[in-house]
C-alpha positions in Angstrom: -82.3 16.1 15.3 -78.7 14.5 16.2 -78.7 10.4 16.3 -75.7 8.7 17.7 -75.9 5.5 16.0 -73.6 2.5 16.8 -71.8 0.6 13.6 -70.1 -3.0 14.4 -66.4 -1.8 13.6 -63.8 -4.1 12.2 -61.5 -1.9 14.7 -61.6 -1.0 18.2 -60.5 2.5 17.3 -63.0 3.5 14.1 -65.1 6.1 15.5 -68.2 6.1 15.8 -70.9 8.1 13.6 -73.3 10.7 14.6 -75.8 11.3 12.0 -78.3 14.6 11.9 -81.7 15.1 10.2 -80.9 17.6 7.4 -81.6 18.7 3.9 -79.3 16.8 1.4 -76.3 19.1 -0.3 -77.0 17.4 -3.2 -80.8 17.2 -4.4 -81.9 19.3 -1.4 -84.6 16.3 -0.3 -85.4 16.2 3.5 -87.3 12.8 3.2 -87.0 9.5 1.4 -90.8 11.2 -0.4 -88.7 14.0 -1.5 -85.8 12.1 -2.5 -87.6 9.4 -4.5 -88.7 12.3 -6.8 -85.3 14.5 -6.7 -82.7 12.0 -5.6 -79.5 12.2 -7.9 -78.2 8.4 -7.5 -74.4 7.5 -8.4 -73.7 3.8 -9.4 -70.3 1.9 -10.1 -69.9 0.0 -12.9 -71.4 -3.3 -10.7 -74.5 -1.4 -11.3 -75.2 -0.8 -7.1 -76.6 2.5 -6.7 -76.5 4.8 -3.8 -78.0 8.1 -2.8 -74.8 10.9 -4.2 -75.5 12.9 -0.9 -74.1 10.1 1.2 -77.8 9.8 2.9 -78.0 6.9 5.6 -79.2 4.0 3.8 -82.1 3.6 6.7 -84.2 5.9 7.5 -85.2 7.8 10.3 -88.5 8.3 12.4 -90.8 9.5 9.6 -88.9 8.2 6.9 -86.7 11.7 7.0 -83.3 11.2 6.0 -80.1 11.2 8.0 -76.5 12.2 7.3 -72.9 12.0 8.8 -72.3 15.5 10.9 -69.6 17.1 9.8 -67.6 16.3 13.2 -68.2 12.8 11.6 -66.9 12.8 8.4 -63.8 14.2 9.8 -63.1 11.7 12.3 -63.7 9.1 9.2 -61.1 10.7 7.2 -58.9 10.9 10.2 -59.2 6.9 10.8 -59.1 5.8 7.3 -55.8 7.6 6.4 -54.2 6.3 10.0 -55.7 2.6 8.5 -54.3 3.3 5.5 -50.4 4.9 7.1 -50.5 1.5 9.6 -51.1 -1.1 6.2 -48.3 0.2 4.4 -46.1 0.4 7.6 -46.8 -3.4 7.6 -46.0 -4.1 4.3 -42.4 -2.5 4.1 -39.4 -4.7 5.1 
């Protein structure tokens, strides 16, 4: 199962993210059932916590859980280090 789901971007150009039904690479959970018993969480020192898998904070149909496709993550990357090359372009004389 491949969802094309739709953020509100603070740019015109961020891509958007598909997001796949798929076991995590981390505690190997398929649903938020499995990953309330196996979930490995990461936290910051704010205390907020988040699945370490990078799982889509909502669920999908059934409760299973949903993750960036690769094709996804790469585009991300892509945007965020042509965000980042643009702000420092900016900020020199």
């Amino acid at each position: 199962m491949t969802l094309r789901l739709v953020h509100p971007a603070p740019a015109d150009d961020m891509p958007v993210l598909v997001y796949e039904h798929r076991a995590c690479h981390v505690c190997g959970a398929t649903t938020n059932a499995e990953a309330s018993k196996a979930c490995v969480v990461a936290s910051d020192a704010s205390g907020a916590s988040w699945c370490a898998g990078a799982a889509r904070p909502e669920s999908g149909p059934g409760g299973i859980l949903l993750f960036p496709t690769a094709a996804s993550i790469v585009a991300l990357e892509a945007w965020i280090d042509a965000e980042i090359t643009r702000e420092m372009e900016r900020a020199l004389p």
